[in-house]
N, C-alpha and C positions, 0 to 999 in steps of 0.2 A: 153553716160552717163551711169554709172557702178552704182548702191548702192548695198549694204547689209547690214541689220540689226538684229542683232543677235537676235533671238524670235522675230522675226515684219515682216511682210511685208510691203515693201515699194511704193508707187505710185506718181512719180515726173512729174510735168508738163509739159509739153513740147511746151514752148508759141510760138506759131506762126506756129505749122506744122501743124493744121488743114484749112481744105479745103471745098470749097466749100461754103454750106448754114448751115451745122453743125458744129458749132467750140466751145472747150471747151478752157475754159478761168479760171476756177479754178476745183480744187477738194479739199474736206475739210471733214476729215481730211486727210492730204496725208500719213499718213501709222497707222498701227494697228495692233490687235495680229493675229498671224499663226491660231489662233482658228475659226478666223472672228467672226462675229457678228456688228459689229461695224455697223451704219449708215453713211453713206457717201454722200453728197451733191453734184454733178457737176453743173455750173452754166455758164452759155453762150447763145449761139442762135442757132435759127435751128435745137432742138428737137426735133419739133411735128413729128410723122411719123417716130424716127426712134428705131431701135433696139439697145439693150446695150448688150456685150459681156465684161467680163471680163477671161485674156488669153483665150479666143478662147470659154466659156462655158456665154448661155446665161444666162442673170440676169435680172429677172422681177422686176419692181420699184417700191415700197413704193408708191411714186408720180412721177408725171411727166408732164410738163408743157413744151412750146418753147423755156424758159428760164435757166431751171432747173428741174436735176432729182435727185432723193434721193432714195439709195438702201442700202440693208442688203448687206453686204460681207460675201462670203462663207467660207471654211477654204482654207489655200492657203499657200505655200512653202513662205521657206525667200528670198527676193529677191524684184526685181521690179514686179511690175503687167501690162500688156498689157492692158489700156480701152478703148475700141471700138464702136464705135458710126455710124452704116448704115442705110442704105435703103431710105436716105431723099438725097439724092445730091452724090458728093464724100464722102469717108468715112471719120472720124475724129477720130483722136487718140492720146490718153495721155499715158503715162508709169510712 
């Protein structure tokens, strides 16, 4: 699965490829500007305990709950975004 959006970076679900006890089940909003800033919600199970990476650079979270975590987006290239979710079970990822 390809996107690009011209002045945006993009972040598309990917349901059902997470594993394990962390599985993300939305993100919102799924894309936003190249400048970042933006808040962004993920919302599923199997949170507590783990780390958030977006491509590959950690990202410390506004909040974060079992349920759900809420972070600022950095600046970031047009394109898809890799989000990553470890250290609680297998790893879980969205794009």
């Amino acid at each position: 699965m390809r996107s690009c959006v011209l002045g945006l970076w993009l972040v598309t679900a990917l349901w059902g490829l997470a594993a394990g006890p962390a599985t993300i089940l939305t993100i919102s909003p799924s894309q936003g500007p190249i400048a970042g800033g933006d808040t962004v919600s993920l919302t599923g199970s199997g949170f507590t305990g783990t780390t958030l990476t977006l491509d590959g650079t950690a990202i410390t979270p506004i909040s974060a709950s079992d349920t759900q975590i809420t972070f600022r987006t950095p600046a970031h290239d047009n394109g898809i975004a890799t989000v990553k979710l470890s250290g609680n079970g297998p790893n879980a990822y969205a794009e």
